[in-house]
C-alpha positions in Angstrom: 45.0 8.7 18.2 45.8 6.0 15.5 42.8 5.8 12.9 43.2 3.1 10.3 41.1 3.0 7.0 41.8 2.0 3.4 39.4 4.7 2.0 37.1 2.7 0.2 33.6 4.2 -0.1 31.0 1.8 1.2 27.3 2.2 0.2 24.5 2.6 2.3 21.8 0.4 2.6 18.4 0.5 3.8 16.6 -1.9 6.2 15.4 -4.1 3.5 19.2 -4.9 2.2 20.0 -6.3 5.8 20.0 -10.1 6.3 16.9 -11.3 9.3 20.1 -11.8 11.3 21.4 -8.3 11.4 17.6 -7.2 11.2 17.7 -9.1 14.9 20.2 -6.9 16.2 18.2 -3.7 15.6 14.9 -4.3 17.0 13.9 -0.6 18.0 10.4 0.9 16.8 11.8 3.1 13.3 14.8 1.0 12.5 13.1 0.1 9.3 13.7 3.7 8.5 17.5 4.2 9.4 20.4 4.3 7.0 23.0 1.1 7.4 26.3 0.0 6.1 28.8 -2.7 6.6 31.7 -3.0 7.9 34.3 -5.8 8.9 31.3 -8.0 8.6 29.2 -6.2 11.2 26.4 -4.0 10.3 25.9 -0.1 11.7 23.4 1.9 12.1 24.5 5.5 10.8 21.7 7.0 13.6 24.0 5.3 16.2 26.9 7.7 15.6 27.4 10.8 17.2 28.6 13.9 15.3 32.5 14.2 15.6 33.9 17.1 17.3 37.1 18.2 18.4 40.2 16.6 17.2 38.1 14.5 15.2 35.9 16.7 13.2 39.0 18.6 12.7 40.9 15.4 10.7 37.6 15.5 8.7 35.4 12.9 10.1 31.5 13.3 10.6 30.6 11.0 13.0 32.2 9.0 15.9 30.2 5.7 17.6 32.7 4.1 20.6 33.6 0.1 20.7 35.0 0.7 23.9 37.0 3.4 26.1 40.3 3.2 23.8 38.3 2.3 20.1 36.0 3.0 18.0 34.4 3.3 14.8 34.5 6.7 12.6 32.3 7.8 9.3 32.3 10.4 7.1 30.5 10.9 3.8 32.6 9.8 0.5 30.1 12.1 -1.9 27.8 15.8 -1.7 24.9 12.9 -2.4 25.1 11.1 0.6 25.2 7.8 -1.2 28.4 6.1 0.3 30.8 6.6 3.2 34.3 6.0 4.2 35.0 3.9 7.7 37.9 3.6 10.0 38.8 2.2 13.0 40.8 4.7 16.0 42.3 3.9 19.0 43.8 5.8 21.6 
């Protein structure tokens, strides 16, 4: 598995940081009270992800959310507070 990231802690935001456009894209009843971030110009939704496991959790990531069967998106937390998080990209 290939996983690319640059390391750079990005912060998470609440629902009332998003733009009305990315507010669109998560139109579920409590998404006003999930955690966010962006990135590559997209924005997640950290309650999407699923706890890593495996090979994964072992190379230190948290979570796991899939772009498709070969790719997907990883997270783990930069800090003990929870603030900020580091994102990569894997593919198989």
């Amino acid at each position: 598995m290939d996983i690319i990231t640059n390391h750079q802690p990005r912060n998470i935001i609440g629902w009332h940081e998003l733009s009305d456009e990315e507010r669109a894209d998560f139109n579920w009843e409590g998404a006003d009270e999930c955690d966010y971030f962006r990135y590559r110009g997209n924005a997640y939704c950290l309650s999407e992800f699923m706890r890593a496991s495996g090979d994964i959790a072992l190379l230190g990531w948290d979570g796991m959310e899939a772009d498709s069967y070969f790719s997907g998106t990883l997270v783990k937390y930069a800090d003990d507070y929870g603030d900020s998080i580091i994102v990569a990209s894997c593919y198989s």
